[in-house]
C-alpha atoms as one frame of an Amber mdcrd trajectory, in Angstrom:
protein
  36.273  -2.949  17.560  33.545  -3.205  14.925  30.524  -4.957  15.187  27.723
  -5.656  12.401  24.267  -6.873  13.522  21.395  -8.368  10.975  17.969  -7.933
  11.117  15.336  -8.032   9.013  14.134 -11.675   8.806  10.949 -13.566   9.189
   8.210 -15.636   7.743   7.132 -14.923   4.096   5.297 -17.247   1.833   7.022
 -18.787  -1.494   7.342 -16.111  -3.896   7.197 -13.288  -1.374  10.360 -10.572
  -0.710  12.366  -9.376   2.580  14.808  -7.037   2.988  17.599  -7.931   5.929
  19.653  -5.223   6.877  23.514  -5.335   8.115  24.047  -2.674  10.618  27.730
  -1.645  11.259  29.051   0.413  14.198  32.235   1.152  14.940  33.721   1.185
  11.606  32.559   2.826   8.302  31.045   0.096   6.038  31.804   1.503   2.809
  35.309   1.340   3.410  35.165  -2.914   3.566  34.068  -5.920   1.389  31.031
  -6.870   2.806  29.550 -10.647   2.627  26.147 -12.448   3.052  25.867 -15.846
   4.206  23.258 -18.179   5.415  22.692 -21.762   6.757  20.024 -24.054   6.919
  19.772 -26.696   9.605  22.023 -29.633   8.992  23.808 -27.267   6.241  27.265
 -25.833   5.678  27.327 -22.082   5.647  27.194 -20.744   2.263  28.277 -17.654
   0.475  25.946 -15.834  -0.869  27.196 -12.254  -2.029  29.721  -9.959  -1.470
  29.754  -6.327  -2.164  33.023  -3.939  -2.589  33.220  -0.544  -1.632  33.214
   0.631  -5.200  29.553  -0.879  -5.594  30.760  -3.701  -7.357  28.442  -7.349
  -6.698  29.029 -10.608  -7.675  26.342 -13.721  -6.192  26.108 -17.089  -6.188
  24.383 -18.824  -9.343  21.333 -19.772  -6.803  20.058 -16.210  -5.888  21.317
 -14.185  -9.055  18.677 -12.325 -10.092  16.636 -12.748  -7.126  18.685 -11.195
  -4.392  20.446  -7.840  -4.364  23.089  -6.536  -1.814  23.550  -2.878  -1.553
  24.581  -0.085   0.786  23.806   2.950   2.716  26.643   4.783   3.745  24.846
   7.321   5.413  22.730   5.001   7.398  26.181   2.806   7.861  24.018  -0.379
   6.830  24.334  -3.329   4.002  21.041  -4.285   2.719  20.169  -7.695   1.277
  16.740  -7.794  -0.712  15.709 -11.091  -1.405  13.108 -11.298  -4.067  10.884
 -14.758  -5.643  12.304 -16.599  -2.385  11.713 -19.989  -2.617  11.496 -22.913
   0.674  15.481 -23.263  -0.374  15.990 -19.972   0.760  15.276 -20.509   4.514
  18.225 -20.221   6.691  20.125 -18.411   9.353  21.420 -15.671   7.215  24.909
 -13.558   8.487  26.449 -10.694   6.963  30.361 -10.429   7.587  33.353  -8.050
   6.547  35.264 -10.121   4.345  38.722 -11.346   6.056  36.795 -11.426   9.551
  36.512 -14.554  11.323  33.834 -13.811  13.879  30.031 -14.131  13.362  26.882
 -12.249  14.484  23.993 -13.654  15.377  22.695 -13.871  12.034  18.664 -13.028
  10.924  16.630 -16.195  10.784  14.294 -16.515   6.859  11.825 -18.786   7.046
   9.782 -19.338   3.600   6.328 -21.273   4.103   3.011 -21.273   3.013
C-alpha cells in the first residue's frame, strides 16, 4: 500500500518562502492527482492545490500566484513552494492522492516575525 510523507516545514518570517516536499513510496506519483491541504488550529482543512499527472494545476484564489505545486518523477516527490507567505499561511499542511481518505502526518508552517 502507498504511503506519502511531507516534510519541509518550519518557521519563516512574513514575506519569506519554503518548499515542503510530498514523498511517495510504494506507488509512482506521476501516475495520480495529487492534493495539498493545510489547517490551522481551530480551522477546517482546506484545499489548497491539486496537480494531475499531465502537469496540469489549478489553486485556490488565496495562494494563486504565491504557491506552486510541482513534481519529480524521478525523485517520486510532489513539491509545494510557497512564496510571499503571509501569518494566514500557518498551518498543518498534508499532501494526499486525490480519492484517498487517509492522512499523513502533515508538515507544520509557521509564519512569524
Amino acid at each position: 500500500q502507498g504511503q506519502l510523507v511531507e516534510s519541509g516545514g518550519g518557521l519563516v518570517q512574513p514575506g519569506g518562502s519554503l518548499r515542503l516536499s510530498c514523498a511517495a513510496s510504494g506507488f509512482p506519483l506521476g501516475e495520480e492527482i495529487i492534493t495539498w491541504h493545510r489547517q490551522a488550529p481551530g480551522e477546517a482543512r482546506e484545499w489548497i492545490a491539486t496537480l494531475w499527472p499531465g502537469g496540469a494545476t489549478i489553486y485556490t484564489p488565496s495562494v494563486k500566484g504565491r504557491f506552486t505545486i510541482s513534481r519529480d518523477d524521478a525523485k517520486n516527490t510532489v513539491y509545494l513552494q510557497l512564496n510571499s507567505l503571509k501569518p494566514e499561511d500557518a498551518a498543518m499542511y498534508y499532501c494526499q492522492e486525490a480519492g484517498s481518505t487517509t492522512w499523513g502526518q502533515g508538515t507544520q508552517v509557521t509564519v512569524s516575525s
